[in-house]
N, C-alpha and C positions, 0 to 999 in steps of 0.2 A: 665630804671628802674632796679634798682637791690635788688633782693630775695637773701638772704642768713642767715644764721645760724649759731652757734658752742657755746662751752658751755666750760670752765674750771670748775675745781678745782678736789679736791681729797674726796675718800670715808670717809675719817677721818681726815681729814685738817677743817679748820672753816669753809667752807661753798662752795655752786657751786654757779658758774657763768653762766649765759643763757646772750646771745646774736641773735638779727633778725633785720634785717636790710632790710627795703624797702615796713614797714606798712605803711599804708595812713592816715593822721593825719584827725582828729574828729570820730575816733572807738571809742564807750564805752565800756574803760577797765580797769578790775583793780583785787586785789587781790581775788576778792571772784568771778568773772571769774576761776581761777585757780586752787584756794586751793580744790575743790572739785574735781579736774581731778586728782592731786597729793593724795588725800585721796583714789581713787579709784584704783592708783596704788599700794596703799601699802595692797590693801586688797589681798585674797584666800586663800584655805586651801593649807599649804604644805609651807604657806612662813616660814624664821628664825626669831631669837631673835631680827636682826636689826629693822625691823617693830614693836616691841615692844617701840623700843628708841626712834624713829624717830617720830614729830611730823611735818613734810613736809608745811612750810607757806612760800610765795611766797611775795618779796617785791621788790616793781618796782625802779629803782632809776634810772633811765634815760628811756625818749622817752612817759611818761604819765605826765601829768601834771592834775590835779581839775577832774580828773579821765576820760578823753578825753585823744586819743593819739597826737600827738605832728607833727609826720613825721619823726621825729627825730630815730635814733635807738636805738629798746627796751632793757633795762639792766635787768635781776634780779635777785636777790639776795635767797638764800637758805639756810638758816643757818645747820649748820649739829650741833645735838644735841652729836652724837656717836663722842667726839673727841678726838685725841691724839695728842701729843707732834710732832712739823712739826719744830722745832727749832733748838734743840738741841737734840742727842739721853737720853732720863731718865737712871734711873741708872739700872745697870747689864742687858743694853739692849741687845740682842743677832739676828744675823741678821737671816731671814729664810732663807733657800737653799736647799730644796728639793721641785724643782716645780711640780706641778700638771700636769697630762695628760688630755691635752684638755684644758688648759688654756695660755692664755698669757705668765705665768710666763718664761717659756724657752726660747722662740723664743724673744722674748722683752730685755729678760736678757744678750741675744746674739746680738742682734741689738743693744744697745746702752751701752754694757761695762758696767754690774751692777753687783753686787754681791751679793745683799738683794734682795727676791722677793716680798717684801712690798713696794721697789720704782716700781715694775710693778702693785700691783694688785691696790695699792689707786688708779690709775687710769682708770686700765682694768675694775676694779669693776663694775657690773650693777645697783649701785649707779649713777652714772653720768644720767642714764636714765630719774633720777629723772627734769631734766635740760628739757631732752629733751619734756619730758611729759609738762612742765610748757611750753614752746613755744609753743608746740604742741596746747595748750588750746587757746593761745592764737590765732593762724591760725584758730583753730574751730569757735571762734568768728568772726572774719573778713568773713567763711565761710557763717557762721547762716546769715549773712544779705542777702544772695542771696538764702539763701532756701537749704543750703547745708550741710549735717547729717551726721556724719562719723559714724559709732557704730561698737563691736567685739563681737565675742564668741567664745567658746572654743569648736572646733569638737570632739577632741580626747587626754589623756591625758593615758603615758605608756601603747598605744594599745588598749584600751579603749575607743570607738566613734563608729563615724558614718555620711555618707554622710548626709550633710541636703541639704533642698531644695535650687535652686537659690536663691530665694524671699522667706525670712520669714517672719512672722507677726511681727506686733509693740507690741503684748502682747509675742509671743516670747520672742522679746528682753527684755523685762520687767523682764520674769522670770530668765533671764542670769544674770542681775544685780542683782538680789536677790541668787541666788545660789550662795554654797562660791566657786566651779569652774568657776563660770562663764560659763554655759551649757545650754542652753534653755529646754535642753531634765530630769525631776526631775532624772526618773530611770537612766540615766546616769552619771549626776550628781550625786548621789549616788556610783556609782560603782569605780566613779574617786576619791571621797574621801578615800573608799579603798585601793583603788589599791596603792596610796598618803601613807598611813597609815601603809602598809604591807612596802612598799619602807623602810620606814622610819624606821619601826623596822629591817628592813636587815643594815640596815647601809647605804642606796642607795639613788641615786635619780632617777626622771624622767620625760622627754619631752614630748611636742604631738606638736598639728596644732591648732591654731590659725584663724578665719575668720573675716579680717576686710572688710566693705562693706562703698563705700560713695554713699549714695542718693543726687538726685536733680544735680548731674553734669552734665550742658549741651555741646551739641557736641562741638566741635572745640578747646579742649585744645590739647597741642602737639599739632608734628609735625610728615610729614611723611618724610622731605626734609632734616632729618641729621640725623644719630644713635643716636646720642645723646640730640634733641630734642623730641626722640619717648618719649610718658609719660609712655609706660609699664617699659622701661630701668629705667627712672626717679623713680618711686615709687619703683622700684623693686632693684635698688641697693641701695635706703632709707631704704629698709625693711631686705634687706640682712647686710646690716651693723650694725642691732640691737643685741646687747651679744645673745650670744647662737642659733642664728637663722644660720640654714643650708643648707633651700631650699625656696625657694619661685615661688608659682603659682601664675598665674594670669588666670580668669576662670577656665575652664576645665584643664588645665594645662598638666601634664604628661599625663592624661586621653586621650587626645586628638592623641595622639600619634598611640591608639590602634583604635581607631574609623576611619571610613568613612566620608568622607567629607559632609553628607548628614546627619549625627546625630552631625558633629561639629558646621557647621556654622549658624548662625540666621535669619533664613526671613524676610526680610526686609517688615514691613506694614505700610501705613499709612490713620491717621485719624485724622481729623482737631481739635477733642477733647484732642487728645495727647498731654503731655506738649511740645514736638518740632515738632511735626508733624511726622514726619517717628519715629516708634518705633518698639520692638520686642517682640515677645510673650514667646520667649528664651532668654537666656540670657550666652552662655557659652562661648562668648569670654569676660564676664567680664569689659562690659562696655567700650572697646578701641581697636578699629579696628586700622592697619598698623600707628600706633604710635600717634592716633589718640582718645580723648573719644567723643563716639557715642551718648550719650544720656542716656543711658543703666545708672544703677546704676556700679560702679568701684567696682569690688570686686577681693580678692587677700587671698591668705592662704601663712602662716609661718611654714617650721616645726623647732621644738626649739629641739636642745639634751639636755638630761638629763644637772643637774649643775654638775660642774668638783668635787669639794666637795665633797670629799666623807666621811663617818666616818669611815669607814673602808678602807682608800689608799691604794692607787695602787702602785707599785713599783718606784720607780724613783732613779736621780743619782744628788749627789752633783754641785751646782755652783761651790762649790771650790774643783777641784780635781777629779770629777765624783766621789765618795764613794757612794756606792748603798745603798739604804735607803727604808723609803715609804714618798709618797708625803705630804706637810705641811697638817691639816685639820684647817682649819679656821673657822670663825660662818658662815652660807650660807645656802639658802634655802635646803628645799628636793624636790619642785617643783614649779618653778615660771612662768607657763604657762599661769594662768587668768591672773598675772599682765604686762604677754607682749604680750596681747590682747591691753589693754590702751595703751601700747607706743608704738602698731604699727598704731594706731589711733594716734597719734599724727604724726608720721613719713609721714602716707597718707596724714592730714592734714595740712603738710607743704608741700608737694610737689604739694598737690593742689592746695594749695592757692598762690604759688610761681605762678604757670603755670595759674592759673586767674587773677593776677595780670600783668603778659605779656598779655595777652587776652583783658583784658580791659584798662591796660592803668591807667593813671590818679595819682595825688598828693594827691586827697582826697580822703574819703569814698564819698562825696557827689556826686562827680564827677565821681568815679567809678559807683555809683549806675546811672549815667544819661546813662553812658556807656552801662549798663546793658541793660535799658529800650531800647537803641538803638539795642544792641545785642538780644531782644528778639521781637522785630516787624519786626527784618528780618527773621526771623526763620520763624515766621507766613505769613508774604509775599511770603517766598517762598514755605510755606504749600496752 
């Protein structure tokens, strides 16, 4: 069985491409699955003008048919409304060359022999997200059938936050998707639009931490028998490959470094009530012991740098020539941390769903799901 994904197209070309290959055909799927996961990207306080343009609709053109999946691999289409000329250059067009610090533009420009930084950034763009987000919605679906939630929130935004609990409430979450940071905490929230605000009149942008959590994962996804089938590697270079993302934890993370083994790891309880039988009344390895998920909810934190963007640039040196300058300033957010809460929910959401579909096997949903019912009365047997 083969899991896999990748996504074309350009930030201002006609449209992105989303590809996934290795759904189970008779999923109900189809565009209003989706279009509501791409509206929730383009929301928060601190995004730019493109969020204004962009009206994000998702259209399937291969692997759905009469709105069931096929087996076949999924296509889909994203029209980009923001477009410009991919043709011919229009007239008195002038190329950029003074790249930005902390973006793509230089190291890209050096890697493949370019001298416009508009042939690196249409693609570096955190546009392209937009791709991944629609996939992503889609894995959440194939998820939802086995009882499996991904959700995000935002800890901390330019220094601004604060540790929450392992386990927050489902009215928590509520209030996150209602605040425009995406924050469960109101007075935080508050302090983040701020903080967002004051950035903004400096000329600046800025980063924070991200919390995405999946419920309902039961044990036995990964592996402990190769590097590269551990699931924390798996989610964690998903999550590290997202624009602007820096570090990524999973549980306790760095945290764990400074602690004793006796405040890090989770005691092991069981009770025949539990949904798998052995659970924990902690939670700080984050749902995935030696490359393994435990049962535990999967939880994992992003930290995002500030956007490269700046409106007041930074110094920089010509593509052609090195002539010192200040870096291009392009339209781009002032702070787009609530919207890569959504696409690391998506990102967990495909790597989850990749690693349950090795787990169980099968060509169909229907046959998955028999799969399932097998994988869940051994659990209880051996509870």
């Amino acid at each position: 069985m083969v899991w896999r994904h990748y996504t074309a197209g350009e930030s201002h070309g006609p449209a992105l491409l989303a590809f996934l290959e290795g759904m189970p055909a008779g999923l109900i799927l189809g565009p209003s699955d989706v279009d509501p996961e791409l509206a929730r990207r383009q929301l928060g306080h601190g995004r730019g003008a493109r969020m204004a343009i962009e009206r994000d609709r998702a259209e399937f053109v291969g692997g759905v048919r009469f709105g069931r999946t096929t087996g076949a691999p999924l296509a889909l289409l994203l029209k980009n409304r923001g477009t410009e000329r991919f043709d011919v250059p229009p007239p008195g067009y002038k190329p950029l060359l003074f790249p930005r610090p902390g973006h793509a533009d230089l190291p890209a420009a050096l890697k493949y022999d370019l001298d416009d930084i508009r042939d690196v950034l249409e693609r570096a763009s955190a546009r392209e997200t937009a791709a991944r987000v629609a996939l992503g919605a889609c894995a959440k679906q194939l998820l939802a059938e086995f009882d499996i939630r991904v959700h995000s929130f935002v800890e901390a935004i330019g220094g601004v936050g604060r540790a929450f609990p392992e386990r927050i409430s489902d009215a928590a979450r509520r209030r996150a998707e209602r605040s425009p940071v995406r924050c469960p905490d109101p007075r935080l929230s508050a302090a983040m639009v701020r903080a967002i605000d004051a950035a903004a009149a400096r000329g600046d942008s800025l980063g924070g931490v991200v919390r995405v959590d999946a419920e309902g994962v039961p044990p036995g996804l990964g592996s402990h028998t190769q590097w590269d089938l551990r699931l924390e590697g798996r989610i964690a270079a998903a999550l590290m490959a997202l624009p602007g993302v820096k570090g990524v934890e999973n549980g306790l993370g760095f945290a764990a470094a400074a602690l004793p083994g006796s405040k890090v790891h989770d005691a092991i309880h069981h009770a025949a009530a539990a949904p798998w039988g052995w659970h924990r009344r902690t939670n700080r390895a984050g749902g995935i012991e030696g490359g393994i998920s435990n049962g535990e909810t999967v939880t994992f934190r992003c930290a995002m740098k500030p956007i490269p963007t700046l409106k007041r640039p930074l110094a920089s040196a010509s593509l052609r020539g090195g002539r010192a300058g200040k870096a291009v300033v392009v339209r781009a957010d002032v702070c787009a941390v609530p919207a890569l809460g959504v696409v690391a929910e998506a990102a967990l959401a495909l790597e989850l769903a990749g690693a349950l579909r090795e787990k169980l096997g099968g060509d169909s949903i229907r046959e998955m799901r028999e799969h399932w019912r097998s994988l869940v009365k051994r659990l209880a047997r051996r509870g």
